[in-house]
Every structure is written in structure tokens, then in C-alpha cells.
ZADRENTOR-843261 format. One record per residue: z, x, y of N, C-alpha, C, O in turn; residue number from 1; residue in one letter. Coordinates in pm, 1 decimal. Each point is the difference from the previous one (the first is absolute). Example, Ala and Ser with C-alpha at 12.3 -4.5 7.8 and 13.67 -1.06 7.14 Angstrom:
REM ZADRENTOR-843261
<n.c3 780.0, n.c1 1319.0, n.c2 -569.0, ca.c3 0.0, ca.c1 -89.0, ca.c2 119.0, c.c3 0.0, c.c1 90.0, c.c2 120.0, o.c3 66.5, o.c1 103.6, o.c2 -1.9, num 1, residuo A>
<n.c3 -138.5, n.c1 -138.6, n.c2 106.9, ca.c3 6.0, ca.c1 82.0, ca.c2 119.0, c.c3 73.0, c.c1 -77.0, c.c2 109.0, o.c3 16.9, o.c1 50.9, o.c2 110.8, num 2, residuo S>
This chain:
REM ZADRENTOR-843261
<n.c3 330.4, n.c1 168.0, n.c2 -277.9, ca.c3 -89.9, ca.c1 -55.5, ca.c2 98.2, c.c3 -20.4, c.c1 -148.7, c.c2 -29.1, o.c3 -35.1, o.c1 -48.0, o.c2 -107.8, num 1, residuo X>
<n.c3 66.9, n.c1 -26.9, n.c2 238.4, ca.c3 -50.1, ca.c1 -168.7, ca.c2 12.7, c.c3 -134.1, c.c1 16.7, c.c2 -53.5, o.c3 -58.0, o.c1 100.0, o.c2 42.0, num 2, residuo X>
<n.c3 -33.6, n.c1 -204.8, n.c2 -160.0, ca.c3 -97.1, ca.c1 -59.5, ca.c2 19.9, c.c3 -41.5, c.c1 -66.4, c.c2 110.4, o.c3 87.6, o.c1 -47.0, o.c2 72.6, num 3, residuo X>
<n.c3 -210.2, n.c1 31.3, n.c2 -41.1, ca.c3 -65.3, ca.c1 -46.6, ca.c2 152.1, c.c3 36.7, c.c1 -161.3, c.c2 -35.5, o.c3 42.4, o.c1 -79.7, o.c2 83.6, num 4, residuo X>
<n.c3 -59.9, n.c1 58.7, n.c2 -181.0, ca.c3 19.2, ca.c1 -175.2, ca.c2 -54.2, c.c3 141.8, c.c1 -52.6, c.c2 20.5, o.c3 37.7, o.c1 -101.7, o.c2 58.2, num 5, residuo X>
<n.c3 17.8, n.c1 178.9, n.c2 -109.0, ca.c3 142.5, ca.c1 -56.3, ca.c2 -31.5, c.c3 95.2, c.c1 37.5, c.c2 139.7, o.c3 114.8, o.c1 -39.1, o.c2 21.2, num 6, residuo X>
<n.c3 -196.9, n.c1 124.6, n.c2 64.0, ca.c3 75.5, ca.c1 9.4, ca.c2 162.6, c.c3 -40.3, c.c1 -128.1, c.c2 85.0, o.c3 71.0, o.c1 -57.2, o.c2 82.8, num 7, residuo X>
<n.c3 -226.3, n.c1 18.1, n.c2 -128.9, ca.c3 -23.1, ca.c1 -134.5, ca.c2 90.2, c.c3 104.7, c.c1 -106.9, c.c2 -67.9, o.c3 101.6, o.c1 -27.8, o.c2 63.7, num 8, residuo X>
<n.c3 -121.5, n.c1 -24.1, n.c2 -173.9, ca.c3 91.2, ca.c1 -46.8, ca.c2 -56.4, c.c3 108.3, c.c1 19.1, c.c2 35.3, o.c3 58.8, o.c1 -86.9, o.c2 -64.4, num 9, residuo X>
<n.c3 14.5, n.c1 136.5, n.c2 119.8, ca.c3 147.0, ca.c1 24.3, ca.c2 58.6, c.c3 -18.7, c.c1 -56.0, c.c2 120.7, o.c3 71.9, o.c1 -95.2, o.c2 30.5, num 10, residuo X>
<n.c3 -173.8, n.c1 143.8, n.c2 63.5, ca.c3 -22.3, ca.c1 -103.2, ca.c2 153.9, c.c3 -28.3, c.c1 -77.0, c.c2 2.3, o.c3 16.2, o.c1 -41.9, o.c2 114.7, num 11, residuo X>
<n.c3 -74.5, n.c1 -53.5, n.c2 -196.0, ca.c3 -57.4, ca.c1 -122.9, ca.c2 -46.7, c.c3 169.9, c.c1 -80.7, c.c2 -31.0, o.c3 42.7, o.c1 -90.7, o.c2 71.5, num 12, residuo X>
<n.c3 17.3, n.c1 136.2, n.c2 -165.5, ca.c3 118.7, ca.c1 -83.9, ca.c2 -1.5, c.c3 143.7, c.c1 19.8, c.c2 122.8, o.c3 72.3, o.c1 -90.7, o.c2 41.3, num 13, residuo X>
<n.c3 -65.9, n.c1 232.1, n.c2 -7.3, ca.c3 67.9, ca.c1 11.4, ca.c2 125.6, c.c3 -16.0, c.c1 -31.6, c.c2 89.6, o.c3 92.5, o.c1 -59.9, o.c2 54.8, num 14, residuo X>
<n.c3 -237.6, n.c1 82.2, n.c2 28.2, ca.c3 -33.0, ca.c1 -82.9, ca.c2 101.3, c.c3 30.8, c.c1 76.3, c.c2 147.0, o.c3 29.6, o.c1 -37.8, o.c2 113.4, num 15, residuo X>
<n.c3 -50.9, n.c1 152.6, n.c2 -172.7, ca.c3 -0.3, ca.c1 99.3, ca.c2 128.8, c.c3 -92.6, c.c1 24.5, c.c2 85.0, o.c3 -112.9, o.c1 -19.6, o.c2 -44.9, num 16, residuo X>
<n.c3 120.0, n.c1 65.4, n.c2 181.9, ca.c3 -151.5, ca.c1 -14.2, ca.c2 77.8, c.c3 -63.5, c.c1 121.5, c.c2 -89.4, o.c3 62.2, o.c1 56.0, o.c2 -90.2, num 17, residuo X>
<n.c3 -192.9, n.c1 -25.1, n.c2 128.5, ca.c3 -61.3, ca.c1 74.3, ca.c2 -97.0, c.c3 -78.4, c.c1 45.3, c.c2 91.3, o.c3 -33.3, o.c1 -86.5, o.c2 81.0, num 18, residuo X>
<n.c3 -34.9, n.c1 252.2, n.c2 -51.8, ca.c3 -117.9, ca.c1 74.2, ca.c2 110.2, c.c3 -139.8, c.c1 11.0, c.c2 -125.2, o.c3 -24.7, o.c1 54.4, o.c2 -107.6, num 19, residuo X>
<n.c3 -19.7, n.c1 -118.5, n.c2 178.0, ca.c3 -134.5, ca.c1 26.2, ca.c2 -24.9, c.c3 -166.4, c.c1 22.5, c.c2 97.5, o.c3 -118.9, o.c1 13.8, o.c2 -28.8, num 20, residuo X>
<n.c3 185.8, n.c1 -19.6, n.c2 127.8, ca.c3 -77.9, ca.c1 49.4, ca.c2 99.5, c.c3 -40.0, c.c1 -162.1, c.c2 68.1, o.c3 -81.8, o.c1 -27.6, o.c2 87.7, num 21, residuo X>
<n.c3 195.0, n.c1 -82.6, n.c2 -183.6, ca.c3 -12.8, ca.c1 -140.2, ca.c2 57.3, c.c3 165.1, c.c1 -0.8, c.c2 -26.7, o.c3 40.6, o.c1 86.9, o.c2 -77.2, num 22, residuo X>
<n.c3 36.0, n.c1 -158.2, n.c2 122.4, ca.c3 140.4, ca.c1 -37.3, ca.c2 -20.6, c.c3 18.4, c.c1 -180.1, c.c2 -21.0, o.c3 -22.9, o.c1 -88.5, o.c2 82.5, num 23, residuo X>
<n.c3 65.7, n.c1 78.9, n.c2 -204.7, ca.c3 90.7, ca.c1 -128.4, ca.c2 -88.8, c.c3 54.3, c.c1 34.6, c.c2 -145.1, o.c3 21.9, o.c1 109.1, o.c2 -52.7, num 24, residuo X>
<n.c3 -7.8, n.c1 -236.0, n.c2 7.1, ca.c3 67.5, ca.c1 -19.3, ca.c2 -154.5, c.c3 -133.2, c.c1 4.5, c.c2 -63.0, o.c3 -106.9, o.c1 -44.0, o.c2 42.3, num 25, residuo X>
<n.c3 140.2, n.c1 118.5, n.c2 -173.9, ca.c3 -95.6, ca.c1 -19.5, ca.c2 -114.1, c.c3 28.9, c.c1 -160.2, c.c2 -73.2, o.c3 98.1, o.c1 -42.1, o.c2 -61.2, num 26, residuo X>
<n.c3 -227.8, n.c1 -22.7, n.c2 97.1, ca.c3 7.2, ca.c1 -158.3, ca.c2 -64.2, c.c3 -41.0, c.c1 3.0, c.c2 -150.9, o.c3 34.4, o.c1 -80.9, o.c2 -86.2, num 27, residuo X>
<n.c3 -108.1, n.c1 181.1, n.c2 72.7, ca.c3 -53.1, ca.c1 -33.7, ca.c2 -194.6, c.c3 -83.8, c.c1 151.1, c.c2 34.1, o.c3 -27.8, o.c1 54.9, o.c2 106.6, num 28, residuo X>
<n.c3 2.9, n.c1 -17.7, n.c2 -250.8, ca.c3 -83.6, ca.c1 90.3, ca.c2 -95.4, c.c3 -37.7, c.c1 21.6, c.c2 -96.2, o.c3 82.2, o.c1 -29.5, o.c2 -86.8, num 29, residuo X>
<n.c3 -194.8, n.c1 79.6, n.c2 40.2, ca.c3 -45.2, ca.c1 -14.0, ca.c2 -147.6, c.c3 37.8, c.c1 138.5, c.c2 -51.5, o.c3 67.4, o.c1 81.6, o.c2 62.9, num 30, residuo X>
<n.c3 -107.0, n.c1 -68.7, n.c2 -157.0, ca.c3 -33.5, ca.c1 143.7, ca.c2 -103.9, c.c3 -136.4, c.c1 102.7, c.c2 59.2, o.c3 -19.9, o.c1 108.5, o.c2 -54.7, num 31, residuo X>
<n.c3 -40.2, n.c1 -140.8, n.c2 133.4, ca.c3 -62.8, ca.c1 83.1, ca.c2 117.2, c.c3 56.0, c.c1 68.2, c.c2 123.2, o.c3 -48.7, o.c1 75.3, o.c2 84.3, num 32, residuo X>
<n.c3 137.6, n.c1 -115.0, n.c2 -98.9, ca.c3 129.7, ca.c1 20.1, ca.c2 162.4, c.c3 -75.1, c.c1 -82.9, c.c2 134.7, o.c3 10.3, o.c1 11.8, o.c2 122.1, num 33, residuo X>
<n.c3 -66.9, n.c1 -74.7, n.c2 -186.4, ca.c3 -98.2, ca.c1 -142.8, ca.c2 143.9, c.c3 156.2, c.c1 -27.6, c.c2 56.7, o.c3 91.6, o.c1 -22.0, o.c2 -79.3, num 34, residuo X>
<n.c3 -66.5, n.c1 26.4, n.c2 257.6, ca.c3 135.4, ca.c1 -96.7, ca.c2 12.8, c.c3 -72.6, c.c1 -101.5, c.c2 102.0, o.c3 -101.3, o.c1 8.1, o.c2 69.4, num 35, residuo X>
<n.c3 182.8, n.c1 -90.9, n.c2 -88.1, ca.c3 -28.8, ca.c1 -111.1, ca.c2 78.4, c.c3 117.7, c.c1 -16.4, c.c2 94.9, o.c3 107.2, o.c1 -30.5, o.c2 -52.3, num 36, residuo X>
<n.c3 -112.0, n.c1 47.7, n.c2 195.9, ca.c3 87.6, ca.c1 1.5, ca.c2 105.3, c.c3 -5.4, c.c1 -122.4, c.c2 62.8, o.c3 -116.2, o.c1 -28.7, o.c2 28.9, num 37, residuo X>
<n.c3 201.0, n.c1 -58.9, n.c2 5.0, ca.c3 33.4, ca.c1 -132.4, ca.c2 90.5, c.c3 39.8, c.c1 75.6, c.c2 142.2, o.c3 77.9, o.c1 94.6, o.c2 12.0, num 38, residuo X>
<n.c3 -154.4, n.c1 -163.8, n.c2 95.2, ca.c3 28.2, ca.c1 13.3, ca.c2 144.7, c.c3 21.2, c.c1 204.9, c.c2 32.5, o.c3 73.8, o.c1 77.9, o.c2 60.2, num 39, residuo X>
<n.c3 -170.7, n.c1 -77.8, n.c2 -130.7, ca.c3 -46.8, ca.c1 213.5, ca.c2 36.3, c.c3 -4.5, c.c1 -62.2, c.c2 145.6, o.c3 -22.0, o.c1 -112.2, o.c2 45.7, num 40, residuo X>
<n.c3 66.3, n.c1 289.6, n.c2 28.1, ca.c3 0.1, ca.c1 24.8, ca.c2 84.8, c.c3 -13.3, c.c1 147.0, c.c2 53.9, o.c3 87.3, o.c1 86.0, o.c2 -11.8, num 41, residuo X>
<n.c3 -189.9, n.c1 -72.3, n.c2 63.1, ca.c3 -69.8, ca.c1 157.8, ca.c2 -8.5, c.c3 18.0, c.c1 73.7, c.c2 136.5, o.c3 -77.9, o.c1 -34.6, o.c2 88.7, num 42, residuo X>
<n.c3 165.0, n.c1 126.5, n.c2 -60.8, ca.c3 42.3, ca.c1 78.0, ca.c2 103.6, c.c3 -67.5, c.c1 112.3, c.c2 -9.2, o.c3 -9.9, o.c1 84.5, o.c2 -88.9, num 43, residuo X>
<n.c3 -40.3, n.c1 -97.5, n.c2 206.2, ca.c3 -94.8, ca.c1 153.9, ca.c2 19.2, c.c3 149.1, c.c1 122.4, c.c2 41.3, o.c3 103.0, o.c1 -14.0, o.c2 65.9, num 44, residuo X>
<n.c3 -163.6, n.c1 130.4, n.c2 -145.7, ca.c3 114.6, ca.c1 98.6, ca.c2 23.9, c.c3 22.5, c.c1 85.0, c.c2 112.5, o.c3 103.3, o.c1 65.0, o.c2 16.4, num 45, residuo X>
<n.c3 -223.8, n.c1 -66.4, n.c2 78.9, ca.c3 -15.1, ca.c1 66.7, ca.c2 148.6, c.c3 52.9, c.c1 -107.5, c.c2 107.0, o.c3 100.8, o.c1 -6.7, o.c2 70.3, num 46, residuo X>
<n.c3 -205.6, n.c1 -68.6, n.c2 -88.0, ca.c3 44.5, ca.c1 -73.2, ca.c2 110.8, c.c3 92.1, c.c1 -156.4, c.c2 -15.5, o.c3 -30.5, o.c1 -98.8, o.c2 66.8, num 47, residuo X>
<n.c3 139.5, n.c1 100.6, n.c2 -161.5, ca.c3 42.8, ca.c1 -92.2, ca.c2 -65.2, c.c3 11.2, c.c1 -129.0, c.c2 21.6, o.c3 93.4, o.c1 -78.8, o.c2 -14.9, num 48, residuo X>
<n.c3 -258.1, n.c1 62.5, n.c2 71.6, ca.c3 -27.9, ca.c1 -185.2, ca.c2 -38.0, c.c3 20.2, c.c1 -59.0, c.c2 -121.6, o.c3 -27.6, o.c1 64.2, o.c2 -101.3, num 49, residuo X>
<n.c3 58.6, n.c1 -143.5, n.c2 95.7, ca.c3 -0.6, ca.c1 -101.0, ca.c2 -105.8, c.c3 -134.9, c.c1 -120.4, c.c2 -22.6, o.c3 -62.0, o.c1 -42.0, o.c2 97.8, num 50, residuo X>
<n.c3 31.5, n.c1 -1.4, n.c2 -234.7, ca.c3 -59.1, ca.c1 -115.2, ca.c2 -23.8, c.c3 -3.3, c.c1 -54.9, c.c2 -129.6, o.c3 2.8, o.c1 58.4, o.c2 -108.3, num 51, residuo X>
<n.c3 -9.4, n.c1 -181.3, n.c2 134.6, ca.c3 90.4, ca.c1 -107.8, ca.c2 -124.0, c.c3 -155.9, c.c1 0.0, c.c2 -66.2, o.c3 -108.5, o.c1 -14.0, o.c2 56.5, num 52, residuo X>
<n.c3 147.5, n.c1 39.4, n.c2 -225.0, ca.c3 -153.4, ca.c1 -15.4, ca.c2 -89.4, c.c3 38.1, c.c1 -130.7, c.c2 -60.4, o.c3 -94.9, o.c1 -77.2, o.c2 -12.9, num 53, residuo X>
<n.c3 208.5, n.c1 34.7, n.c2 -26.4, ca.c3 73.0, ca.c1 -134.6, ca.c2 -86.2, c.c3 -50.8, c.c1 71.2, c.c2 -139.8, o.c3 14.5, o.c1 120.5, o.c2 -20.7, num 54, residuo X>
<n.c3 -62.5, n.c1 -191.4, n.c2 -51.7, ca.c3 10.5, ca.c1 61.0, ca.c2 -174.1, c.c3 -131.9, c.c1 61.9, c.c2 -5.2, o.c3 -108.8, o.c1 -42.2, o.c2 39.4, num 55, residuo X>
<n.c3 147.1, n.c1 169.6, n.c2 -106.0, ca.c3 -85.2, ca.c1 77.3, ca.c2 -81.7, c.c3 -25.3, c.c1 18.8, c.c2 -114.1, o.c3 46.9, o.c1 -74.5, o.c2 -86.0, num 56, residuo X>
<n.c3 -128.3, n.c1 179.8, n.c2 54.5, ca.c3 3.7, ca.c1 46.7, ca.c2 -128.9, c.c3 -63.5, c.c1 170.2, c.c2 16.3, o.c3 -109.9, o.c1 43.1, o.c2 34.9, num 57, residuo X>
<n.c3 213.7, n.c1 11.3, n.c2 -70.4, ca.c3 -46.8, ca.c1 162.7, ca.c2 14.0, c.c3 -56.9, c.c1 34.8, c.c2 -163.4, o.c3 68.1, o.c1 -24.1, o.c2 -99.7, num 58, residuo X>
<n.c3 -158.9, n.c1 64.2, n.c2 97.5, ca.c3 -43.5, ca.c1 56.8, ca.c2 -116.3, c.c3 84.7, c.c1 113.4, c.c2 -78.8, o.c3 19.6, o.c1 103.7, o.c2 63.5, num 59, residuo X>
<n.c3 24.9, n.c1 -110.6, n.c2 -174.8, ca.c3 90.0, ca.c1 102.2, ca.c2 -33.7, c.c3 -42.5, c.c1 159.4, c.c2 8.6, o.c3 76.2, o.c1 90.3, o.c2 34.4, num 60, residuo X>
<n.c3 -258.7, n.c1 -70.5, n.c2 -85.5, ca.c3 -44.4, ca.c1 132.8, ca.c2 2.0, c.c3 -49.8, c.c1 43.1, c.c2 166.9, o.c3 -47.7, o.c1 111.2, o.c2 22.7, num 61, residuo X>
<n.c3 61.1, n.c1 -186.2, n.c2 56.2, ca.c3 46.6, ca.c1 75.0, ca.c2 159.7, c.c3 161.5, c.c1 64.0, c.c2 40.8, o.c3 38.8, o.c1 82.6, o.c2 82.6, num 62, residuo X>
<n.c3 25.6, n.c1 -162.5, n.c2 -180.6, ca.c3 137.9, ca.c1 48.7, ca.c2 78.6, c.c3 81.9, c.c1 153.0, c.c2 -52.0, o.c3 38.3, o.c1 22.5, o.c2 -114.9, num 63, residuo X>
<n.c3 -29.1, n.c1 42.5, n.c2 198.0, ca.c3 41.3, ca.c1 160.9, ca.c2 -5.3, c.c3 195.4, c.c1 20.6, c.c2 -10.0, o.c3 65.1, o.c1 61.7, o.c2 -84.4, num 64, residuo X>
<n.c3 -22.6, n.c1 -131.3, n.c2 191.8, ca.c3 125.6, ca.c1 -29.2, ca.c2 14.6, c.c3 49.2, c.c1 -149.0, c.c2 -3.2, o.c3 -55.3, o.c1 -102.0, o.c2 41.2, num 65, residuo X>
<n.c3 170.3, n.c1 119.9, n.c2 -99.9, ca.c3 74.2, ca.c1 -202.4, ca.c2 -14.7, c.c3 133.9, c.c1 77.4, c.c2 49.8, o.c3 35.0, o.c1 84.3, o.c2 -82.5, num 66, residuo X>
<n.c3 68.9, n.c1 -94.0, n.c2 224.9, ca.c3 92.8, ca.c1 23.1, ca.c2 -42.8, c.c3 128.5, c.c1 -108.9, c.c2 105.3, o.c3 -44.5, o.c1 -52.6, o.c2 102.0, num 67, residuo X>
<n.c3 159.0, n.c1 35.4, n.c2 -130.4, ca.c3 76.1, ca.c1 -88.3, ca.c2 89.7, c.c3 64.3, c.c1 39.6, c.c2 92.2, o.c3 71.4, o.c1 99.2, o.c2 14.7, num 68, residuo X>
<n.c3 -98.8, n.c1 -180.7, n.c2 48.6, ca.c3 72.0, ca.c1 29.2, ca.c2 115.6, c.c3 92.7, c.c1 -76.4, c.c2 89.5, o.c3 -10.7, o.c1 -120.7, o.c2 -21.8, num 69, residuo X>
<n.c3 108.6, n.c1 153.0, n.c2 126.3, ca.c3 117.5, ca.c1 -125.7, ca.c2 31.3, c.c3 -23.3, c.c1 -54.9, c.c2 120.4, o.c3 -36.6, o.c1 70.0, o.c2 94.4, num 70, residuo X>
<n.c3 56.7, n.c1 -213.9, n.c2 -82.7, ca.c3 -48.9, ca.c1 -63.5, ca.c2 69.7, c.c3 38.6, c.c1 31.6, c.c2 147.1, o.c3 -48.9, o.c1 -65.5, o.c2 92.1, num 71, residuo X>
């Protein structure tokens, strides 16, 4: 089994889109799993609007799923 650390760490240097219930690149993270996203963009899953957040920061102890996905 992947560590949760060392899988962000893999998207962080690959640079794959990533679902998180917002869609971009992982820009940075700490040892909390905090990510910091450049130009998020959050698609509702019903009615698939879109809206631009630009940079975030998701708290690591909210996030349930991290996984990639193709553009």
C-alpha cells in the first residue's frame, strides 16, 4: 500500500490533474497533507457548472479522497 504522503508527492512532481471535488495541479504541501492548488476550479457534479477559485488551500484533515485523473 501507497502512503497518503508519498502518493501526493508523486502528483506534486508529475503534475497530473488531480479530483478533489475542485480540479488542478498540486502546487505545494506540508507534512499535514495542507495542498495548495493554483487556478482550482470547482465543477458541480449534477449540474456541471463550473467556477474558477484561483489558489487555495485545502486542509489536509478534510480531505477523504486525492485521486488523478486525465485531462
Amino acid at each position: 500500500m501507497v502512503q497518503p504522503i508519498n502518493l501526493i508527492f508523486r502528483y506534486l512532481q508529475n503534475r497530473p490533474w488531480i479530483q478533489v471535488w475542485v480540479y488542478d495541479f498540486i502546487t505545494g504541501f506540508d507534512e499535514c497533507k495542507n495542498l495548495v492548488l493554483d487556478d482550482a476550479e470547482e465543477i458541480h457534479s449534477k449540474t456541471k457548472s463550473r467556477k474558477q477559485l484561483g489558489r487555495i488551500m485545502l486542509k489536509g484533515c478534510t480531505i477523504t479522497l486525492l485521486q488523478s485523473v486525465s485531462n
